[in-house]
C-alpha positions in Angstrom: 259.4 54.2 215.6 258.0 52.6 212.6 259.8 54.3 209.2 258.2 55.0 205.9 260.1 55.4 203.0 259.1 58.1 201.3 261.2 58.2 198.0 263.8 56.1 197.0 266.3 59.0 196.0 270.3 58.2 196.4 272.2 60.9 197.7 272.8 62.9 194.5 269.1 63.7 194.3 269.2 65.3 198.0 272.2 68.4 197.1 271.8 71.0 198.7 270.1 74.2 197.3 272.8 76.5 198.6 276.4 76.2 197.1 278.0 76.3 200.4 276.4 73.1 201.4 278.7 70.3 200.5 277.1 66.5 199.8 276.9 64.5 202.9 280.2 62.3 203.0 278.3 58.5 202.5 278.3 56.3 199.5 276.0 56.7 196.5 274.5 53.2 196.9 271.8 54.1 200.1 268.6 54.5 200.5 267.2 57.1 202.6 264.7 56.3 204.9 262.2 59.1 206.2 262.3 58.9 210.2 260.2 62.3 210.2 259.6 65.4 208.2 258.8 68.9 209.5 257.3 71.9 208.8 257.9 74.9 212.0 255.7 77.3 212.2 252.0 76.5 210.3 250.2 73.0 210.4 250.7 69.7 208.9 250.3 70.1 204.9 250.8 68.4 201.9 248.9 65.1 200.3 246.3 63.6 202.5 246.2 67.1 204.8 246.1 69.8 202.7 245.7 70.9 198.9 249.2 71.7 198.7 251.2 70.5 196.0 254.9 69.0 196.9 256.1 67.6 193.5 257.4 64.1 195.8 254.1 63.6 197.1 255.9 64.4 200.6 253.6 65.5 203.3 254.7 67.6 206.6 253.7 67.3 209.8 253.7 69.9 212.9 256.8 70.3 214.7 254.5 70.8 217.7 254.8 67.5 219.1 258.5 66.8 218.7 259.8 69.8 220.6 261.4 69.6 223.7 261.7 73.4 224.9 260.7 73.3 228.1 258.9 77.2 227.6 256.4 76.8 224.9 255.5 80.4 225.9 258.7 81.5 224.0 258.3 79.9 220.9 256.3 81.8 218.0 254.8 81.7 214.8 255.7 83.9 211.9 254.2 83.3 208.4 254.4 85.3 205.0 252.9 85.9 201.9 255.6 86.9 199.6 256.8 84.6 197.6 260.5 83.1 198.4 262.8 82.7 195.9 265.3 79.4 195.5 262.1 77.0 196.1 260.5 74.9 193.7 263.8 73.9 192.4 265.3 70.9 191.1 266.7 68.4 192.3 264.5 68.3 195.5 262.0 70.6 194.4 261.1 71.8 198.3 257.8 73.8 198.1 257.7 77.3 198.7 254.9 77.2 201.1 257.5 75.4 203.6 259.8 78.7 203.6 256.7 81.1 204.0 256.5 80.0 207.8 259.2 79.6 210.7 259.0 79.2 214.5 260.9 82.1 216.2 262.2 81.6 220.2 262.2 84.2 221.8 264.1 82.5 224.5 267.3 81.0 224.4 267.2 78.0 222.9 264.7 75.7 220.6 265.5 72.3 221.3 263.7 68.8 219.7 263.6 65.1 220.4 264.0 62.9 217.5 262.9 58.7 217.9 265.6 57.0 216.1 267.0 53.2 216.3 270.6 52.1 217.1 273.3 51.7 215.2 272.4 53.8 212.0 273.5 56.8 210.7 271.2 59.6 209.9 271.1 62.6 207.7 269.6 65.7 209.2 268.1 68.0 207.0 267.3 72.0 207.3 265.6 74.7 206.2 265.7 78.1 206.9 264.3 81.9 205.1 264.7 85.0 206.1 261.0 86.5 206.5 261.2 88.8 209.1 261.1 92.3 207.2 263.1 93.7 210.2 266.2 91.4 209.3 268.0 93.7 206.9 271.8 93.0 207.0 274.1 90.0 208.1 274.6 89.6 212.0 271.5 90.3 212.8 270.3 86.9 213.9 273.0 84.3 214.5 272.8 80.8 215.8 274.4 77.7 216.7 273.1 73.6 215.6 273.7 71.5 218.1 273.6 67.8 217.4 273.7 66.2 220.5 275.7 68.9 222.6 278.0 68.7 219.7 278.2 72.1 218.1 278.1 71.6 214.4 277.0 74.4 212.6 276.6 78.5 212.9 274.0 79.9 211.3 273.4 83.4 209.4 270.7 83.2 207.0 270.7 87.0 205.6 274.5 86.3 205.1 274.1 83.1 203.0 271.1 84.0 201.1 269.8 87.0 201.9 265.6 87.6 203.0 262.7 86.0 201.5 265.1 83.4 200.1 265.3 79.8 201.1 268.7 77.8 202.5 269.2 74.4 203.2 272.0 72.7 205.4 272.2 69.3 205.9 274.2 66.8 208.4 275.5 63.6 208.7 274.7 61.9 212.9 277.2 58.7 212.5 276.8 55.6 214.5 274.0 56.4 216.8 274.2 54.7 220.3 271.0 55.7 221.6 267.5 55.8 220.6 266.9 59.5 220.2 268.5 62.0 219.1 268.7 65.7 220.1 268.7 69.0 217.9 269.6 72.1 219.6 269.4 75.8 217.5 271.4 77.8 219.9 270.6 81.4 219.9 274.0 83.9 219.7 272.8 87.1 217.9 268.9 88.0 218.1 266.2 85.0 218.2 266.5 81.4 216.4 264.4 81.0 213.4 263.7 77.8 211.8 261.0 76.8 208.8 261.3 73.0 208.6 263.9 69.8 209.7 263.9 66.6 208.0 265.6 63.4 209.4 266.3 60.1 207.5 268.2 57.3 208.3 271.1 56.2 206.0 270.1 52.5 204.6 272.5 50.3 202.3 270.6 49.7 198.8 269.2 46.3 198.3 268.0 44.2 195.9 265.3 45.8 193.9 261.5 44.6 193.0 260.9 43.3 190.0 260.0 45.9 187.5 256.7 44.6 186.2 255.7 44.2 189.5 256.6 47.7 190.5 254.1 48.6 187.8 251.4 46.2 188.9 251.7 48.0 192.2 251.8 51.9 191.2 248.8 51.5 188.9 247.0 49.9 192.4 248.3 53.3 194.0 246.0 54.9 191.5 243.0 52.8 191.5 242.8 52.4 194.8 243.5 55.8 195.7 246.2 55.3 198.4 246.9 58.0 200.8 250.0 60.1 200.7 250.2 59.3 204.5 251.1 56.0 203.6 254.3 56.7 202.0 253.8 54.5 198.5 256.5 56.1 196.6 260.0 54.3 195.1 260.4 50.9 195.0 257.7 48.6 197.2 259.9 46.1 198.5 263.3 48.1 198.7 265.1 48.3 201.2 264.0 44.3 201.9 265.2 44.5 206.3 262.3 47.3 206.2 258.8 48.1 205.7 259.4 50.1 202.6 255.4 50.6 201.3 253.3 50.6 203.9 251.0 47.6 204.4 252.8 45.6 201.4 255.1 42.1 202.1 257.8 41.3 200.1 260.8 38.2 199.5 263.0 37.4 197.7 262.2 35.3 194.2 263.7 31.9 193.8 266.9 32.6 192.8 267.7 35.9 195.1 267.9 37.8 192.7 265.5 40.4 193.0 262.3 41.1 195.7 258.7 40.0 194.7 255.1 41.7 196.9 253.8 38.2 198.6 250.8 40.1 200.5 249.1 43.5 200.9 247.0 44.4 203.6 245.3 47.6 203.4 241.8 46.9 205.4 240.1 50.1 206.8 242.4 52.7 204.8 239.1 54.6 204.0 240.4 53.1 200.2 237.4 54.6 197.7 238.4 53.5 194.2 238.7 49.9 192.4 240.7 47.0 191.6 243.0 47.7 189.0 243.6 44.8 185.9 247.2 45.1 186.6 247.3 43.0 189.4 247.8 40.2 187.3 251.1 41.1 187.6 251.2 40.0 191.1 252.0 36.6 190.2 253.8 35.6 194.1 250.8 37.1 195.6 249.5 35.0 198.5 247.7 37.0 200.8 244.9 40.0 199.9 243.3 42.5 202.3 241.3 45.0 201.6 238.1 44.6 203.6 236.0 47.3 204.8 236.9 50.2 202.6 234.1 51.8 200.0 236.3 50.1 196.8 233.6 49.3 193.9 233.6 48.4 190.6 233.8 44.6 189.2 236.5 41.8 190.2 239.7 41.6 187.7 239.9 38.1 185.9 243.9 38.5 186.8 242.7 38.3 190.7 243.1 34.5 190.6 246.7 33.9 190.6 247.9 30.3 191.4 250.0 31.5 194.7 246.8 33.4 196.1 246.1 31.5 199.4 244.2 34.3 201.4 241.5 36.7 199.9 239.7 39.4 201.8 237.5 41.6 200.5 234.4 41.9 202.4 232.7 45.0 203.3 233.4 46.9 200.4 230.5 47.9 197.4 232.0 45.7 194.8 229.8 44.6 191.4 228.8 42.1 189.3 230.1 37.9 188.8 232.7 36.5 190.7 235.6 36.0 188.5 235.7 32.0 187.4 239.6 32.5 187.9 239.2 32.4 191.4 237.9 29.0 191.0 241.0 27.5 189.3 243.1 29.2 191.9 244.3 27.5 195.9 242.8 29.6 197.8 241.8 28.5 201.7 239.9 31.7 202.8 237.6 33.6 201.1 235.6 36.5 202.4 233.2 38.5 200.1 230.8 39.0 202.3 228.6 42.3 202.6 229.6 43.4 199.1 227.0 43.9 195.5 228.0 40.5 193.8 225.7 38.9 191.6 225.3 36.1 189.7 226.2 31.9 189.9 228.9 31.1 192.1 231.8 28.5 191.2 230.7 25.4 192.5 234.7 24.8 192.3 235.1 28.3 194.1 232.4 26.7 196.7 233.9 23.9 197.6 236.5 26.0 199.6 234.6 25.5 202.4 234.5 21.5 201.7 237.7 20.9 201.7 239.0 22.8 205.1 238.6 26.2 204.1 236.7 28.7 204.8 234.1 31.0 202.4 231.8 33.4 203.2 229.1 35.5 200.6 226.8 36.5 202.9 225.2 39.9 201.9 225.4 39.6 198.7 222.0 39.5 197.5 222.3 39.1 193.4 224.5 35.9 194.0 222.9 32.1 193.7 223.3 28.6 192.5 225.3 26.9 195.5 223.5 26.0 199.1 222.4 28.6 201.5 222.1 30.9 197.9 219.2 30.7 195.8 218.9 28.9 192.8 219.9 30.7 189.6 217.6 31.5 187.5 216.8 29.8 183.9 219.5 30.2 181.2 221.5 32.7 183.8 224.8 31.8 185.1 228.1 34.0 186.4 226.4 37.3 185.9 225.0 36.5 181.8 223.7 34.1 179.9 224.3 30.6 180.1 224.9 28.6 177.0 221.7 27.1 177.3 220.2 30.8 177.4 222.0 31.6 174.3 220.8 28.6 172.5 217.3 29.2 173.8 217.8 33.4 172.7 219.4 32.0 168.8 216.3 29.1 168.5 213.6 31.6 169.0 215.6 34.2 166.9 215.3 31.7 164.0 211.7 31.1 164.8 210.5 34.4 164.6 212.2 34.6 161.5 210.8 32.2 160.0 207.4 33.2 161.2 207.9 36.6 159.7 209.7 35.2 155.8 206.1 32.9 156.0 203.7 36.2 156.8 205.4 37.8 153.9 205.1 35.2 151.1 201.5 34.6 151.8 201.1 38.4 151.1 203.4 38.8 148.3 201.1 35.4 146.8 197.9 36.8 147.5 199.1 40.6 146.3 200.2 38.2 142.8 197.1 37.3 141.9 194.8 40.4 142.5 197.2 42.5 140.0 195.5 40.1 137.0 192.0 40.6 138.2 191.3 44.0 137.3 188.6 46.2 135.7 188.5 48.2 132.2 188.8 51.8 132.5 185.5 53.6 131.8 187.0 54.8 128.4 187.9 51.4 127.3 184.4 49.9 128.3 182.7 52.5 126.2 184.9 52.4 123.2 184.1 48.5 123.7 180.2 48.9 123.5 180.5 51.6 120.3 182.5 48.8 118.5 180.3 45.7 119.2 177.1 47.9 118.5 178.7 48.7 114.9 179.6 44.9 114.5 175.6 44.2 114.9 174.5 47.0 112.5 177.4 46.2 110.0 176.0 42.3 110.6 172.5 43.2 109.6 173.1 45.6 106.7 174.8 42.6 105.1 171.7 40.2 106.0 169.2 42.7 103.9 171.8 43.2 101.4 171.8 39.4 100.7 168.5 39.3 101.4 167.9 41.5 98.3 170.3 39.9 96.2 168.5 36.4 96.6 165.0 38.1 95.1 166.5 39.6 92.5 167.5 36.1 91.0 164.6 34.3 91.4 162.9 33.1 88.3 159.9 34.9 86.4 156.7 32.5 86.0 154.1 34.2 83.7 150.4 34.4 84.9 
């Protein structure tokens, strides 16, 4: 059975919410690796199946298909609505929704079939409540674990807790010989009652990823919107003999010293968000998948790292230029087909093909400028301007400027000369006419006056 990590918690972080559950006897340096988690009584729930809220992101499936009681008739469901106390609680926070279900037998026995692999110990983990109201004092339902025929554990929830309270017991499996593993809840006093049953397998601690990778990929868990399903929680790489993040590759860096992501492949995940910038991060990358998922948005520049040898992101509703760091990058396959690219392709980018690879940009209307493409249009390259647009766009700029400085001299000029070409007032024009009409009557009063003056010395002559 392929295994999912689901959180990389050592064994201090798994105690027990009941005092009389003791830590499991194994070191403090594993890893525990999620081989199937269960919720009895309701349907799956958690993130990816349900609205639910689990603080760990854990999801839990049916325990429908792992039971192996051979009278399904005898097995029940029992929920509740009243709220159960001791859930919600660090340091496992298990939600309260888990405890508010249980699967009764009314039979003897409820027995289940676990899928394990040789060789490793396992850590059994159960849950019980109390929320049958008819259950009102200690003794009245008693059972036995079984773990492999082994009898490990008696059971008496009221006597531990009490009702509408949850309790937790958990068990060590050492040295498995066999590839499955049998639970048995033997019934001794009234009916066996169970709410949920984890099982993880015990995995020594390994090297860890690098921690600026580890960032790279949870802010892709975001933008990309991974499913819960897929188990993307802890460390990526960690443990390194298993597949800790589901569809991510890891090795070790050059020295050994710690675990770098060399590939993710997460076509058809029904992925709906974008490629985050922090990708860059990725700097061992070779090999991307993400084809044929609804991803959008526009290419990172940090998408062209020098290890990338394998890129696949066709089918997808991705926008605008392809990054011209993909160019500079060794890249032998490239498909971006059936996508919303636009824009002048690298020639360098191009070449791919030319040189023993493979490319492929089919569907993607808006691109140009390399064979089987259109030509580009006029000053448009990569998505924008090309320098030869700019120039053109900062030429005519200056032009028009010119134009317009030209327009407005030639009116201020003209504007200039009219303001001394102007006529009198009407006041002025009159007062003008009264003054030069006394100039002409002063000018001939003095012409009579001489006039007089001259006869009045000329000479007498006597008759």
């Amino acid at each position: 059975m392929t295994a999912v990590v689901l959180l990389l918690l050592f064994l201090s972080v798994f105690s027990s919410f009941s005092s009389s559950a003791s830590p499991p006897p194994y070191p403090y340096d594993y890893i525990l690796v999620n081989y199937g988690r269960f919720t009895c009584g309701s349907d799956q729930f958690g993130p990816g199946f349900s609205n639910d809220t689990d603080l760990f992101g854990r999801s839990w499936q049916s325990d429908k298909d792992f039971r192996s009681t051979s009278d399904e008739s005898t097995v029940r469901s029992i929920t509740t609505r009243n709220t159960i106390t001791n859930t919600d609680q660090g340091p496992n926070y298990f939600p309260m929704k888990l405890y508010q279900s249980a699967a009764v037998v009314g039979g003897k026995h409820l027995e289940y079939e676990l899928q394990v692999d040789a060789k490793l110990d396992y850590l059994l983990w159960f849950h019980f409540a109390e929320i049958d109201s008819s259950v009102t004092r200690a003794g009245q339902r008693v059972f036995d674990i079984l773990i492999d025929g082994k009898n490990v554990k008696r059971i008496d929830v009221f006597k531990e807790v009490g009702s509408f309270a949850a309790y937790s017991w958990n068990y060590t499996v050492k040295n498995l010989s066999s590839n499955a593993l049998s639970v048995k809840l033997q019934n001794v006093v009234g009916a066996v009652l169970i709410s949920g049953l984890e099982n993880y397998a015990l995995v020594p601690a390994d090297v860890a990823t690098v921690p600026e990778q580890v960032v790279a990929m949870r802010a892709l868990k975001e933008s990309l919107r991974v499913p819960g399903r897929m188990g993307w929680n802890g460390d990526p790489c960690a443990p390194s003999n298993w597949v800790a993040w589901e569809g991510v590759s890891c090795q070790q860096n050059k020295n050994g010293t710690a675990l770098v992501i060399s590939g993710i492949d997460l076509g058809s995940q029904g992925l709906k968000g974008f490629i985050s910038d922090q990708i860059s991060l990725l700097s061992n990358l070779v090999s991307l998948n993400l084809s044929s998922n609804s991803l959008e948005g526009v290419l990172p520049s940090g998408l062209g790292q020098k290890t990338l040898r394998r890129l696949d992101l066709s089918n997808n509703q991705f926008t605008g230029p392809i990054p011209q760091s993909l160019a500079t990058s060794n890249l032998h396959l490239v498909l971006l087909n059936n996508n919303l690219l636009e824009g002048q392709v690298p020639e360098e980018l191009y070449s791919i093909g030319v040189h023993g690879g493979a490319i492929d940009l089919y569907g993607n209307k808006g691109l140009c400028g390399v064979p089987s493409l259109p030509d580009c249009p006029l000053f448009w390259e990569n998505g924008g301007l090309s320098k030869k647009g700019k120039i053109a766009i900062a030429v005519s700029c200056v032009l028009v400027f010119c134009l317009v400085m030209l327009v407005l001299y030639i009116f201020c000029i003209r504007r200039r000369r009219n303001d001394y070409d102007f006529g009198l007032p009407q006041d002025l024009t009159s007062l003008s006419a009264k003054r030069n009409r006394y100039q002409r009557q002063k000018s001939l009063m003095l012409l009579e006056m001489e006039s007089q003056h001259a006869k009045s010395l000329t000479p007498f002559t006597p008759q």
